[in-house]
SEDREN-308429 format. One record per residue: x, y, z of N, C-alpha, C, O in turn; residue in three letters. Coordinates in steps of 0.02 Angstrom, whole numbers, padded with zeros to 5 digits, always signed. Example, Ala and Ser with C-alpha at 12.3 -4.5 7.8 and 13.67 -1.06 7.14 Angstrom:
SEDREN-308429
+00660-00284+00390+00615-00225+00390+00660-00165+00390+00712-00166+00423ALA +00642-00112+00354+00684-00053+00357+00645+00002+00394+00670+00057+00402SER 
***
This chain:
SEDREN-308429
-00456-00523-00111-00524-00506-00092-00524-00437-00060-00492-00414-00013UNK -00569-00409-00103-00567-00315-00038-00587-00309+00005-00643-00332+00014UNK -00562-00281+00045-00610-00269+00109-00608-00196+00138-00563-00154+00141UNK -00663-00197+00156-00690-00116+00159-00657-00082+00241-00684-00070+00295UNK -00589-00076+00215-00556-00019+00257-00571+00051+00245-00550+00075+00192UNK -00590+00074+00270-00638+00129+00291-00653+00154+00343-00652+00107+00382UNK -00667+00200+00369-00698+00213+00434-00769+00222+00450-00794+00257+00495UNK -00798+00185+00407-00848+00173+00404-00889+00099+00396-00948+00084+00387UNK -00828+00062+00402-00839-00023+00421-00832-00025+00497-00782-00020+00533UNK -00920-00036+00517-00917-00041+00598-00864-00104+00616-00813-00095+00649UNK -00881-00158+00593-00831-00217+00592-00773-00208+00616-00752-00249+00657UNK -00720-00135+00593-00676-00146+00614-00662-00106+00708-00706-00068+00727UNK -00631-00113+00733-00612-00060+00810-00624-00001+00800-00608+00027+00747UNK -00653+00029+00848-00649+00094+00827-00602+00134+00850-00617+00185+00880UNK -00519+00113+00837-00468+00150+00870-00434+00147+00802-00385+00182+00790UNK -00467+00095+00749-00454+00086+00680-00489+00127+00667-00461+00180+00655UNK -00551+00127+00662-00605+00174+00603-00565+00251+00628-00562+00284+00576UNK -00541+00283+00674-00524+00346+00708-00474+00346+00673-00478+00385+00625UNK -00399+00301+00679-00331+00308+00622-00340+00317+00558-00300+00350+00524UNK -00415+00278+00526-00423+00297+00465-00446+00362+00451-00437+00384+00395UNK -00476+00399+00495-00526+00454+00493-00465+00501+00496-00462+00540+00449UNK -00421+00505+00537-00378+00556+00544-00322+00560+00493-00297+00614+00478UNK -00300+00499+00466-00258+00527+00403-00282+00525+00344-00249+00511+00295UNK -00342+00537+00343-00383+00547+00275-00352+00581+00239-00335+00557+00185UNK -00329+00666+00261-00310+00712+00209-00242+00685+00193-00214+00699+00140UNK -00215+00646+00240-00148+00631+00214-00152+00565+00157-00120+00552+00106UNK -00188+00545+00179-00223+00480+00097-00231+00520+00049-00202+00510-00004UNK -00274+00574+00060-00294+00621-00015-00229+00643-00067-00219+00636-00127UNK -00187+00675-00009-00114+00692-00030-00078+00658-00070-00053+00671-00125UNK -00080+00589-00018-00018+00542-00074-00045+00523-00131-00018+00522-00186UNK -00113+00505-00114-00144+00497-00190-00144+00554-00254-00142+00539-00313UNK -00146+00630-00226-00158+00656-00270-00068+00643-00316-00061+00624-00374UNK -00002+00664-00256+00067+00652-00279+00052+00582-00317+00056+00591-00378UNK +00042+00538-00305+00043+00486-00362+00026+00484-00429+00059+00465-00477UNK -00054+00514-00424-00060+00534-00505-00012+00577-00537+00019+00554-00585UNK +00001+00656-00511+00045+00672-00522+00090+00641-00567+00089+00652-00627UNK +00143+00590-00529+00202+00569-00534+00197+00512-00608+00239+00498-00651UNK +00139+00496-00598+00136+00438-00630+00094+00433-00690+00096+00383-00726UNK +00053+00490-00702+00000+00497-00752-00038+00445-00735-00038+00404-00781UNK -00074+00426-00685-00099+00353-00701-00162+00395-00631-00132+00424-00585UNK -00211+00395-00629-00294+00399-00569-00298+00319-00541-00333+00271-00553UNK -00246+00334-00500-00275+00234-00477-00344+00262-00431-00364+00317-00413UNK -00371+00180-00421-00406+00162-00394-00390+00146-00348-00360+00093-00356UNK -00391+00167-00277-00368+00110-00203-00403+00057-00174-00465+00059-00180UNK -00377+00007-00143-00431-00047-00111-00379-00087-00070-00326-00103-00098UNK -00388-00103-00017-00363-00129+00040-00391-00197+00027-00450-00210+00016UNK -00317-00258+00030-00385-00343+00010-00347-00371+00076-00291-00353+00095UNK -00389-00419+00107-00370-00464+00144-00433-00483+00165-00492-00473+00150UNK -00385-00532+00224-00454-00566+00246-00460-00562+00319-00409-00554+00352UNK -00532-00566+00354-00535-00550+00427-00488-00574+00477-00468-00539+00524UNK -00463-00658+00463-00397-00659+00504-00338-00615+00504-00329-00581+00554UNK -00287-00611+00443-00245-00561+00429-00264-00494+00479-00250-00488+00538UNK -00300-00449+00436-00326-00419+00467-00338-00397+00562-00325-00344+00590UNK -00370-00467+00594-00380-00458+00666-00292-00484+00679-00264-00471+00732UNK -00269-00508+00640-00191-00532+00679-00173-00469+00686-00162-00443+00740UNK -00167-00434+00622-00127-00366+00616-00143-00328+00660-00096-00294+00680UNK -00202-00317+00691-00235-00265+00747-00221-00307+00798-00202-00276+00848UNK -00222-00380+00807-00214-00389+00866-00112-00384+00882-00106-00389+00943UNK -00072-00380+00863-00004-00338+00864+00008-00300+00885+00068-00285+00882UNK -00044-00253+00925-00027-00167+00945-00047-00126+00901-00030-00067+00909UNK -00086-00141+00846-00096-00099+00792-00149-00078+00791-00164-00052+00738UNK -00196-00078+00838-00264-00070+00822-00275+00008+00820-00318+00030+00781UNK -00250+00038+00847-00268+00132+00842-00208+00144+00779-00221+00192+00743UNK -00155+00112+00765-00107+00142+00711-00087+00123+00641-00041+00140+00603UNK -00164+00060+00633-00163+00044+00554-00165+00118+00509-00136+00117+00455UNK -00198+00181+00530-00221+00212+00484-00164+00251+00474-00153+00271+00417UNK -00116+00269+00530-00046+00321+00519+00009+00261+00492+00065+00283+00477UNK -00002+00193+00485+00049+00143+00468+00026+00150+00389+00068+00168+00348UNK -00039+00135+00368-00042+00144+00291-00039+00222+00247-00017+00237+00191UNK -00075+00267+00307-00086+00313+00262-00040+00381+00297-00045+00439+00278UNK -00013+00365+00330+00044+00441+00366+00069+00486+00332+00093+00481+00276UNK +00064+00539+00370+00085+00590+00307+00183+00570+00313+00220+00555+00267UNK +00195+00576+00370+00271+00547+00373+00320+00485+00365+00376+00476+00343UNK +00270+00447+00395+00276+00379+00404+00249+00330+00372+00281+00277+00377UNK +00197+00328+00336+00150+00294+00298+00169+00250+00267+00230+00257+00271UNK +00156+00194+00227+00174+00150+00171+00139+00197+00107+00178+00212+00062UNK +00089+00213+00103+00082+00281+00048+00132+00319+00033+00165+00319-00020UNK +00142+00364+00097+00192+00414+00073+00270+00388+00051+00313+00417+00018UNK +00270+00348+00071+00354+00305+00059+00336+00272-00031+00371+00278-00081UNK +00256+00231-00022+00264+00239-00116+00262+00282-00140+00284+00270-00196UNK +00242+00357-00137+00248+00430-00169+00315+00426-00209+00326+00432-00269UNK +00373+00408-00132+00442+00435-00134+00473+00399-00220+00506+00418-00268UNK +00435+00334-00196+00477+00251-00243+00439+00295-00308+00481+00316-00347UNK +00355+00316-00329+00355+00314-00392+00359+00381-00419+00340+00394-00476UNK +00396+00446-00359+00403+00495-00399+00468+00500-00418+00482+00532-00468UNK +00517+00468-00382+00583+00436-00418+00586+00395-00477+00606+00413-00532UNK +00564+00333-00459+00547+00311-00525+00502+00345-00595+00497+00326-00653UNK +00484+00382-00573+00442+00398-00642+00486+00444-00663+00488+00457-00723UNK +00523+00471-00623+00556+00523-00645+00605+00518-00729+00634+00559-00765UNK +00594+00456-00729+00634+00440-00800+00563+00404-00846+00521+00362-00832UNK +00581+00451-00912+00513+00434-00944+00506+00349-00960+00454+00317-00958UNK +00547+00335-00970+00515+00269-01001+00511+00214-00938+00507+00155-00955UNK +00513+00226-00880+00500+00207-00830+00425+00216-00810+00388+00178-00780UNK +00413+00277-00835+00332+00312-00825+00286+00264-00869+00239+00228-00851UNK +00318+00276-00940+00290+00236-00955+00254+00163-00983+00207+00148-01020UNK +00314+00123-00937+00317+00061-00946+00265+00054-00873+00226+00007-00874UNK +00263+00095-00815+00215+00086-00760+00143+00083-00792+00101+00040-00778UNK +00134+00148-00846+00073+00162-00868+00032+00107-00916-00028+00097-00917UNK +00079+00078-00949+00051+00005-00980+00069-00039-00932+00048-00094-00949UNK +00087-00040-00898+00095-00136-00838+00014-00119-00784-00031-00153-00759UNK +00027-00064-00786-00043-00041-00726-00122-00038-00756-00172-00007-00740UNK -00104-00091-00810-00180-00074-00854-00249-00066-00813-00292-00028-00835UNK -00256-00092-00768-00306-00100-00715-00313-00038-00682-00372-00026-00668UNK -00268+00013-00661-00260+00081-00656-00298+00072-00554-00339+00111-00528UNK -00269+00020-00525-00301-00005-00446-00241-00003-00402-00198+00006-00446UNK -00219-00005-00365-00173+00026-00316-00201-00042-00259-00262-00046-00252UNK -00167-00081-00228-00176-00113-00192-00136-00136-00128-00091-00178-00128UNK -00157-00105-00078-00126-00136-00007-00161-00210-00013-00220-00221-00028UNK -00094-00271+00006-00136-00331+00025-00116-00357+00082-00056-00370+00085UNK -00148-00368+00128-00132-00376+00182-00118-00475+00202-00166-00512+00202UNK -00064-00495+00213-00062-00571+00208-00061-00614+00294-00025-00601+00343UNK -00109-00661+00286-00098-00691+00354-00019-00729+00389+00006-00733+00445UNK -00003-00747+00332+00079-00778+00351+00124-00725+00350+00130-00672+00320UNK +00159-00761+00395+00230-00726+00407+00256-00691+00363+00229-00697+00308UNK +00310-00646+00368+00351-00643+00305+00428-00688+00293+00466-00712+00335UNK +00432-00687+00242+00475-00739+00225+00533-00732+00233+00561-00687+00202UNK +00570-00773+00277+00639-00750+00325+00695-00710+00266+00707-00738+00213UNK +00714-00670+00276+00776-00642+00218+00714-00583+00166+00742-00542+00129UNK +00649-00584+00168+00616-00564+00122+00593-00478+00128+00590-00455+00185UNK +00579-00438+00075+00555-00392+00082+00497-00362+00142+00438-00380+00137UNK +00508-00337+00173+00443-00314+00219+00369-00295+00188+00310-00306+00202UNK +00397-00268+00151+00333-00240+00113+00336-00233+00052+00335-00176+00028UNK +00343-00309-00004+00372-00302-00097+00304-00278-00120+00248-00287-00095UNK +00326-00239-00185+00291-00218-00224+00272-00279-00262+00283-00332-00234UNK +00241-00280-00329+00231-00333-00385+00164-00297-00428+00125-00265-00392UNK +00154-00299-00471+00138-00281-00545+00069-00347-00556+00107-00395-00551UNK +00016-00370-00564-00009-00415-00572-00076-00437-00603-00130-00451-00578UNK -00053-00435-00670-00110-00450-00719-00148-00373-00717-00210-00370-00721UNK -00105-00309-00710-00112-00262-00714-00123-00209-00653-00131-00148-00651UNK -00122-00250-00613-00109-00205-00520-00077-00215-00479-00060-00271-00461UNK -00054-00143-00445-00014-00122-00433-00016-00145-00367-00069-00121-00347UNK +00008-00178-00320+00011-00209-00254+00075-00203-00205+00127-00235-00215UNK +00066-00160-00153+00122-00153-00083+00078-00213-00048+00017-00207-00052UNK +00104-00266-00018+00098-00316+00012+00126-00306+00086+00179-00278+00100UNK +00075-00336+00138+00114-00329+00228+00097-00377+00226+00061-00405+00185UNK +00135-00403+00297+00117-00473+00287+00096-00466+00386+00129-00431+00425UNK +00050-00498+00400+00020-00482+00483+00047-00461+00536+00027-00416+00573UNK +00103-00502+00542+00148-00491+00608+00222-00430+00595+00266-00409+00633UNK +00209-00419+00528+00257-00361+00522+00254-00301+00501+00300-00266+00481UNK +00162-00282+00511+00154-00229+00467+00175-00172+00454+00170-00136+00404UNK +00210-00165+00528+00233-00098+00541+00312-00075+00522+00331-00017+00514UNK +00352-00137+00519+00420-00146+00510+00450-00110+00431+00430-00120+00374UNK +00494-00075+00449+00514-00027+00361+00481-00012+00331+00479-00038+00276UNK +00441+00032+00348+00431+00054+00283+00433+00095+00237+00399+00113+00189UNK +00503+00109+00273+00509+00144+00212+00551+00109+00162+00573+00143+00115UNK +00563+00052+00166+00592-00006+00115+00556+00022+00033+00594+00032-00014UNK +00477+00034+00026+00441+00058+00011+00474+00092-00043+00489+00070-00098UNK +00483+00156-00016+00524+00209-00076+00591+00206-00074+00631+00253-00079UNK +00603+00142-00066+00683+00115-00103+00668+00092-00143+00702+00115-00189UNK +00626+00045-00168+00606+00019-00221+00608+00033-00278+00561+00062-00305UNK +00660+00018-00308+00678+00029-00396+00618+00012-00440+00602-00047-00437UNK +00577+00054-00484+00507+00020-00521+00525-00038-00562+00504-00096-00564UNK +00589+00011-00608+00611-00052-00618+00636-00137-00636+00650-00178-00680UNK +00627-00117-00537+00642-00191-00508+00571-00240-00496+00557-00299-00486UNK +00549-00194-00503+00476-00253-00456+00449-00294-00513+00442-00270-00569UNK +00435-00352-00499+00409-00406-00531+00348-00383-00554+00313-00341-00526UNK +00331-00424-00631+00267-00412-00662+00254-00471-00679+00284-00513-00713UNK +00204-00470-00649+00176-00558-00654+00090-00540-00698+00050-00494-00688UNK +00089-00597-00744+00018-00600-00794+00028-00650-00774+00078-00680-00754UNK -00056-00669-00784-00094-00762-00794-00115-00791-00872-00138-00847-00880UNK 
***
């Protein structure tokens, strides 16, 4: 489900709507390096749901969702830059992304449960054509640069 992360969803804190506001140009960036890398204009959209969500802010995160997703240093963006300008870097990697990504959508999903003991912090996955970095509430902030370790690949492609 999307939900309108933005800084312009009163809904959310406004120590959130301010983190989003301030790494804007650094959102613009990684997005623009992604097309780049990847031949592919995604679409972005942040999904979860208002619990997830208020767990994740209620964690300490409430002023640093926007430098946790979108940082120019630190980000889960800029760390996928790293994963798909490596990966693409070999053509038929490029373009096996470019047909699995038919949907051409880019998706942070934000999950209310835990993460799964032994499990990725933040797995990628491929799904019925989108492209999804997954946090899971209570760990949003943990590795991420796990992120651009990520072999393309490696990541699971799941259809229905």
């Amino acid at each position: 489900m999307a939900f309108n992360f933005s800084q312009s969803n009163k809904a959310l804190p406004l120590k959130t709507r301010m983190g989003i506001r301030d790494n804007n140009e650094s959102f613009e960036t990684s997005l623009a390096a992604i097309r780049t890398a990847t031949g592919i204009d995604f679409a972005f959209e942040v999904h979860g749901d208002v619990l997830a969500f208020s767990k994740a802010i209620d964690e300490r995160y409430e002023d640093r969702l926007g430098e946790i997703f979108f940082g120019a240093s630190s980000g889960v963006l800029q760390s996928l830059v790293t994963c798909l300008t490596n990966g693409c870097a070999d053509e038929m990697v490029q373009e096996d992304l470019q047909d699995t990504c038919s949907a051409k959508l880019l998706v942070f999903r934000v999950k209310l449960e835990g993460r799964p003991s032994g499990g990725l912090y933040h797995p990628l996955s491929i799904e019925n054509g989108v492209l999804f970095v997954d946090f899971y509430a209570d760990a949003v902030w943990s590795n991420v640069d796990e992120v651009g370790w990520t072999k393309l690949e490696d990541v699971p492609r799941i259809t229905a």
